[in-house]
N, C-alpha and C positions, 0 to 999 in steps of 0.2 A: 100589554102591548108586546109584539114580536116583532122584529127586525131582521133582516137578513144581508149578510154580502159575500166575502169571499174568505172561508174557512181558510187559518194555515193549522195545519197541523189536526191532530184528533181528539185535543187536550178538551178537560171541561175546568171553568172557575168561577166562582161566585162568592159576590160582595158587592158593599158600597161603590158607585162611582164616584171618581173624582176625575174633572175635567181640566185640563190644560189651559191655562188664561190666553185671554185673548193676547193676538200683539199688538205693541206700542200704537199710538195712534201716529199716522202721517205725520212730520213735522210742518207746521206751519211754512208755507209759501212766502215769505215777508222780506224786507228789505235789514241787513246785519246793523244792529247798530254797535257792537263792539270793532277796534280797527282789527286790519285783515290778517297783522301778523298774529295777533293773539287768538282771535277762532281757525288761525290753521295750525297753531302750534297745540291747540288744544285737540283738532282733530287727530294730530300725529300722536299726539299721546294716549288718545283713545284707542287709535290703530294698532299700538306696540301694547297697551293693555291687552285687549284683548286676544291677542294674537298669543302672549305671552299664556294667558291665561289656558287658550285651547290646546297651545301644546303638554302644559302641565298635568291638564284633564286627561290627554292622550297617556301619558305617561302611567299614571294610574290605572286608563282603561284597558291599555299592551293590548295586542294583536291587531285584528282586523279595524276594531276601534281607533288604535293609534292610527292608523295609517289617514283614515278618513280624516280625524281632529287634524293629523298633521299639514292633509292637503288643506284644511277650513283656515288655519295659522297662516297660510302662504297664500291664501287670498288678503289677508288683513294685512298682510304685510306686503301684496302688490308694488313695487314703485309708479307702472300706470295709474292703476287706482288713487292712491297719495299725490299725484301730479295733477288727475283731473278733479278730484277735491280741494287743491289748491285753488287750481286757477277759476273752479265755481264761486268759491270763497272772494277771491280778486274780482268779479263780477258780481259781488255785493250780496249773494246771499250767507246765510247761516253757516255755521259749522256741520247742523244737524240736516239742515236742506242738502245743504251739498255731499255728506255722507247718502243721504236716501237716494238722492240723482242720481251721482255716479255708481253707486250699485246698482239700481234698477233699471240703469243705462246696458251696465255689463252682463245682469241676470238678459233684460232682454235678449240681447245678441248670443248667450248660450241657448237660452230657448228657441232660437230662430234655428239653432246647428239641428238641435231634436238629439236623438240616440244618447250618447253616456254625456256627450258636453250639455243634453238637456238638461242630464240628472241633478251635471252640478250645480245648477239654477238655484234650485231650491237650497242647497246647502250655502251660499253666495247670498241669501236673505235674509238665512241666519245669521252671517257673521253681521251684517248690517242691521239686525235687530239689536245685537250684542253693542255695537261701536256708538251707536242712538242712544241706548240707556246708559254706557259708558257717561257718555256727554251730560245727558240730564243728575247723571248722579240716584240712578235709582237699580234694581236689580235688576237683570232679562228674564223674561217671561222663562218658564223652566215648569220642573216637574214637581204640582204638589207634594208638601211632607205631609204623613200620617201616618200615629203609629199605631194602626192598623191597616191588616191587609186591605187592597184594594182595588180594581179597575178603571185604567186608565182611560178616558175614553180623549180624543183629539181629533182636528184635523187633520194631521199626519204632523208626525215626530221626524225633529231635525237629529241628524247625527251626534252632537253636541250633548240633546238630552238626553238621547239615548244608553250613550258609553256606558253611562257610570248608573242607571238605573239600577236599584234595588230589588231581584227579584224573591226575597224574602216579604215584601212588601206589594210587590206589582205583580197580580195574579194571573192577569191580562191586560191586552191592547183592545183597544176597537175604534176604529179610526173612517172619516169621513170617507177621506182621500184615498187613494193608493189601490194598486193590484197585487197580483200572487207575486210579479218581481218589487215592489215595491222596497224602500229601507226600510219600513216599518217589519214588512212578511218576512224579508231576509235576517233581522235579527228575530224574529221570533221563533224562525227556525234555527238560529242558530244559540239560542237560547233555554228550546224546547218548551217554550210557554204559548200558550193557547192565544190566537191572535183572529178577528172579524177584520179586514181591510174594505175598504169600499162599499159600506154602507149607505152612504149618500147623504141625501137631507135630511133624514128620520133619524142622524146621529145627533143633531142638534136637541129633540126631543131628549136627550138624554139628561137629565141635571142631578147635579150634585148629591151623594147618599142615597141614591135610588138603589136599591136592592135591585139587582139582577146576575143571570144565568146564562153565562157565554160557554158556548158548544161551538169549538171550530168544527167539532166532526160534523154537524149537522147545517154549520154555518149560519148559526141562528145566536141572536140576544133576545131571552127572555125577560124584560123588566116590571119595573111595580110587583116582585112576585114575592111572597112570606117568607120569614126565616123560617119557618122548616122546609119550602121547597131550598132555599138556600143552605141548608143543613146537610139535603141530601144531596147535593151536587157536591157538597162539598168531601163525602163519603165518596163518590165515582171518581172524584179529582185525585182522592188517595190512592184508589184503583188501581185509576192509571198511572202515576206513579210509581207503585209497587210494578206493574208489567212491565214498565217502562226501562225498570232496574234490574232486569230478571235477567237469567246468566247469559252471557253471548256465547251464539252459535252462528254458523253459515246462514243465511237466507237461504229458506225452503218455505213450501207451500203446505198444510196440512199434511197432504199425503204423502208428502217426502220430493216431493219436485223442487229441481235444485233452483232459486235465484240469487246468484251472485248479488253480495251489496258491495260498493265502492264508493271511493271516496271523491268528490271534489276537493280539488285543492289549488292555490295561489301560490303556494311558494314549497321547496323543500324545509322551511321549517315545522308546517302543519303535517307531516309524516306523523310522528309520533303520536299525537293527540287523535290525530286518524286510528292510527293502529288500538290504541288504547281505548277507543269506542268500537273495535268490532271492524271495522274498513277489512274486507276481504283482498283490495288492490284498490289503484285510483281507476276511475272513470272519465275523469278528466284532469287533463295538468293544466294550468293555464300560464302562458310563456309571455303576457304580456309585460311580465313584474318587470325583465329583464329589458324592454326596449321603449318605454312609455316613458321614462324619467330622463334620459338621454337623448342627444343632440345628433349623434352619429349610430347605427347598428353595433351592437356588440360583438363583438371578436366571437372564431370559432373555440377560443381557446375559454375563453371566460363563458360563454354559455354550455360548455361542455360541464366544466366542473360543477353551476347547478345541474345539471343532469345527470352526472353521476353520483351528486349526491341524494339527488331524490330515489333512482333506482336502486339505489344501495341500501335505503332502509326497505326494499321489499322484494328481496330475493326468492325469485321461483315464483311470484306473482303478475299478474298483469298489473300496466300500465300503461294506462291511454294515454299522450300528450297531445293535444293540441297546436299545430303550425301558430305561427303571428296571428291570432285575428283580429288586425289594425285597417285603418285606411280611415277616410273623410271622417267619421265620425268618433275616432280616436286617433287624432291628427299624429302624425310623425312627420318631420321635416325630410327625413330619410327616406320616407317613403313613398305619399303622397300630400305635397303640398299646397295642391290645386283646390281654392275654396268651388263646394260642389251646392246648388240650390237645394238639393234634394241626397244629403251624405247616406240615411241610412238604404236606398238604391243607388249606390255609387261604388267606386272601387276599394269593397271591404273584403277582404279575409282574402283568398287564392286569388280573387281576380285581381289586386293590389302585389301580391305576393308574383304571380305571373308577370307582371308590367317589370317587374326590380325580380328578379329570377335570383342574382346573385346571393340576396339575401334568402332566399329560400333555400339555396341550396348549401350554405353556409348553415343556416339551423339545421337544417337532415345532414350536414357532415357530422356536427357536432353531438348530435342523436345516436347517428353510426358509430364511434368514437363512444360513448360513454353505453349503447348497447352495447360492444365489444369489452368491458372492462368490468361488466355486471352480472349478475346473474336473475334480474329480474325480466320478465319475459314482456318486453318494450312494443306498444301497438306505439303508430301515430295517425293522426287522422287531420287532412283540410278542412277549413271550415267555408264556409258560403260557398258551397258545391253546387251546380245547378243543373247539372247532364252526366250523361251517361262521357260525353267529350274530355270535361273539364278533370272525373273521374279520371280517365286514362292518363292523362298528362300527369298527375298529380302519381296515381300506382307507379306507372313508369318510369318516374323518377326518382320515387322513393326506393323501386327495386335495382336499378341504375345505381345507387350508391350504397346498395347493400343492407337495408333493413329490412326486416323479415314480413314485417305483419303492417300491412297500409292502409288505409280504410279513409272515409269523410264522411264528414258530418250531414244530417241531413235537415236544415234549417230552413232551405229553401224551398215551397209546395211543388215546385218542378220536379224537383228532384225525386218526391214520392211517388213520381205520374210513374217513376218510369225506372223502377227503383228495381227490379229485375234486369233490365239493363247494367245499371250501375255497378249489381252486387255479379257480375261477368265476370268484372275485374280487382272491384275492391274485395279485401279479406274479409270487411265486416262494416256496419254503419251504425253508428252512434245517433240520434234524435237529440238536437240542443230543443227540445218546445218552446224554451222562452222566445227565440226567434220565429220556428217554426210557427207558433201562436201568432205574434207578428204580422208578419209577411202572409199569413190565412186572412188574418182580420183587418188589414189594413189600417194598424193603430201602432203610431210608435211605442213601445213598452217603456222609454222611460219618461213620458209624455200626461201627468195625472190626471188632465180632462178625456183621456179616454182610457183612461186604465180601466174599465168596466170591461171591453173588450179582451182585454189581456188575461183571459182564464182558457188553460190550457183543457177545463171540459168540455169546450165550443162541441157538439158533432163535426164542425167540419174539419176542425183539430185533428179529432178522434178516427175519423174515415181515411185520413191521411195515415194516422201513426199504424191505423189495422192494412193499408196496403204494401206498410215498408213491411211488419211483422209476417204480413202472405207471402212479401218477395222473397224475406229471408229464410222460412220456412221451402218454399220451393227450392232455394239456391244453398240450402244447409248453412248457410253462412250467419253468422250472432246479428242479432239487433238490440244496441243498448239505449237507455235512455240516460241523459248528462242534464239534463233543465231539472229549474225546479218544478216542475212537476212529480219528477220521481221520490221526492219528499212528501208529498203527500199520502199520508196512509193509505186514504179509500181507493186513491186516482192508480196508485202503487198497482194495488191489486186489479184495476181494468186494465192496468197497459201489459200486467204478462198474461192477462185474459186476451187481450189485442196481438198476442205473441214476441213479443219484448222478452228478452232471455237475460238480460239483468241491468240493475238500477245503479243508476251513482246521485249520490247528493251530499249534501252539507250533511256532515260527518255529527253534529247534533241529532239530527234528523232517524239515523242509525234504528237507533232503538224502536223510536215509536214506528218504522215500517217492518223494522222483524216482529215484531208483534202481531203487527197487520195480518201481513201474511199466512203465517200459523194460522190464521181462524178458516181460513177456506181451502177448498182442492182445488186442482187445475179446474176441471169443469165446473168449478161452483163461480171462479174467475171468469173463467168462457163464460157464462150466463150473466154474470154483472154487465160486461163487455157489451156484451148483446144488448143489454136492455138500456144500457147507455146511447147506445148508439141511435137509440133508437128519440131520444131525447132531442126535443125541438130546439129550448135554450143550452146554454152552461149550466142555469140553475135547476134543468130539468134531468140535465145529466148526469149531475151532481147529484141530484137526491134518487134515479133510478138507475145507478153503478152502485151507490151506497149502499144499496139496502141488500 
């Protein structure tokens, strides 16, 4: 039997499955018969258990991990949440009822926002699977032990199980749920282990010890297949490996064409671990760390010092920053606090940043400011750009205070109609795909009943990212790529086929795309490009870019 969904990475691995237990069953609907103060004092204790517990997890899993655990703790530790579990409780149900309700009261209304407040939905069901079992006295569903290697196979993995997975043990992911932004594809890329997302129903066929052969490069699971087909995979999986480790150099193309690799990055702590995988410069900064946790905008004084600290570790390099890209669907009270029916078309990124200018121009002073005391050669770029208009307001302010190199993002499909226009004015245009994907296919990306649409090989994706690559070729000006798509190996090589002059991604990622590239010329790239394009599905363009 084969299977197919959405390849991360180019990794191959083979072994036994083992699948993810199901979760807890619903609590019982029933009427309490313990009195009300002892099933709410038991739910508080279950709340500070738990909560207790995810930050501890965070602690051992440090980085990007902590952060997630620590925001999953601060749901369990809610006071709304604790108060409407209360008072369900004083209305005569369970402890365990009234735990499920009032969370899948509040999952609901995140899923109702869509875009990142979607995302946390599902992280908000984990802690509520966790505080149910708390209560029963039994363990939460988690991630089989075995001590042998093995693939995971799930519905899609909560943060929680995630952190602390053993990848000494877990040779891959393959999961029902989820697309190329998914949590599951974003740690696999940030892991560098071979991941299938978005299988569908045929993952269920999957049971327990089944021998099988996952090829994200091909985006296929091979199952019921012999230990010697599983033998030899597991000789390619060394392979890759071994290329994987091979010495860093710049990103080039076979015949010596240059493509810059850069890094994404969250915070100036991740500089170094950048550096230390090869990161030519960042491709994206993302400046949300400093305004998403806070009540009021931060001072020009206090966002300066992250910005020269980050530019500091990479002097005589580029680095792209990214403006705020907040609004309805990364709520800021500061910014916009008007509930929107429809956030992710609402006032996000410049058009949010336009309405409250001060703050916009408070982050470009503080940019100019920490560009003048560095030596690292500082781009920044707006994001949710949609015209050649929105373009000009954004350069002309940016040169108005003195930064040298201004550019925006190109995430919205208008923007590419007309992208000769844009690049008049702007120095250069960076491609977020994961939005750009979006905003094509008309499916929220962190939405997983349509994460099938969320694959950046759509052709119309594609047709899009070859007419910003034409404009910037006409206009001599760069075109990068900042989404995760530019992590992807094969998709790597069609988009500097599509004329994409260099990549940024999760800094894991690094390796397995300078490898990529090595294997072909520019015109062997043009010709993947081509035959992509030419491709009716994703999964059609997938497999004729690939080959």
């Amino acid at each position: 039997m084969e299977l197919t969904g959405i390849g991360v990475g180019r990794g191959i691995a083979a072994g036994p499955i083992k699948r993810m237990p199901e979760p807890l069953a619903e609590p019982a609907d029933i009427q309490r018969t313990a009195d009300a103060e002892t099933e709410i004092a038991a739910a508080q204790h279950s709340l500070s258990e738990v909560g207790q517990w995810l930050r501890e997890r965070g602690v051992k899993a440090g980085g990007e991990a902590k952060d997630v655990l620590d925001a999953q703790a601060l749901m369990a530790g809610d006071p709304a949440l604790a108060k409407d579990i209360a008072k369900r409780i004083e209305s005569g149900k369970t402890a365990e009822r009234a735990v499920f309700d009032a969370f899948s009261s509040f999952q609901k209304m995140l899923e109702s926002m869509g875009g990142y407040m979607g995302e946390r939905a599902a992280d908000l069901a984990d802690v509520a699977q966790r505080v149910i079992a708390s209560l029963r006295g039994v363990p939460a569903p988690g991630v089989p032990e075995s001590d042998e290697p093995f693939i995971l196979v799930a519905h899609d993995l909560a943060p929680a199980d995630t952190a602390l997975l053993d990848f000494t043990k877990v040779y891959a992911l393959v999961t029902r749920d989820g697309g190329p932004t998914s949590h599951t594809a974003i740690l696999a890329r940030a892991k560098s282990i071979p991941a299938i997302v978005g299988v569908g129903a045929g993952a269920e066929e999957l049971s327990d010890d089944t021998l099988v052969v996952v090829n994200a490069g091909t985006s296929t699971i091979s199952a019921g297949v012999s230990q010697a087909e599983v033998d030899a995979a597991l000789i390619k999986r060394a392979e890759w490996l071994e290329a994987s480790n091979a010495p860093i150099t710049d990103g080039a193309l076979k015949d010596g064409h240059k493509v810059p690799l850069l890094a994404n990055l969250g915070s100036p702590k991740e500089a170094a671990g950048a550096i230390a995988l090869g990161a030519e410069g960042v491709g994206l900064f993302r400046t949300e760390f400093l305004f998403l946790d806070s009540q009021t905008a931060p001072t020009v004084a206090e966002q300066e010092a992250q910005y020269t600290e980050l530019l500091a570790a990479f002097p005589g390099k580029k680095v792209v920053v990214r403006a705020l890209d907040a609004g309805a669907d990364k709520p800021l009270a500061f910014l916009n606090a008007d509930k929107e029916e429809n956030p992710a078309l609402g006032l996000r990124g410049l058009r949010a940043l336009r309405v409250k200018e001060n703050i916009l121009r408070d982050q470009l002073t503080a940019l100019v400011n920490a560009q003048n005391k560095t030596e690292a050669d500082l781009w920044v770029m707006a994001p949710m750009v949609a015209d050649a208009e929105e373009t000009d307001y954004f350069v002309g302010l940016c040169r108005e205070l003195g930064l040298r190199v201004p550019g925006v993002m190109a995430e919205v499909p208008s923007l590419a109609l007309v992208a000769e226009q844009v690049l008049e004015s702007a120095d250069f245009v960076s491609i977020g795909t994961n939005d750009l994907t979006q905003y094509t296919m008309a499916a929220d990306r962190m939405l997983g009943t349509v994460g099938s649409y969320q694959d950046p090989w759509h052709p119309a994706v594609l047709r899009l990212i070859k007419e910003l690559g034409v404009a910037g070729k006409a206009t001599g000006k760069p075109v990068g790529v900042c989404g995760e798509a530019a992590a992807d190996p094969n998709l790597a090589i069609v988009l500097v086929g599509l004329g994409v002059t260099t990549l940024s991604m999760t800094p894991a990622a690094l390796a397995d795309v300078r490898a990529a590239l090595l294997t072909v010329t520019l015109e062997e790239a043009q010709a993947r490009a081509a035959r992509a394009l030419n491709g009716r599905t994703a999964a059609q363009a997938r497999k004729l870019g690939s080959e």
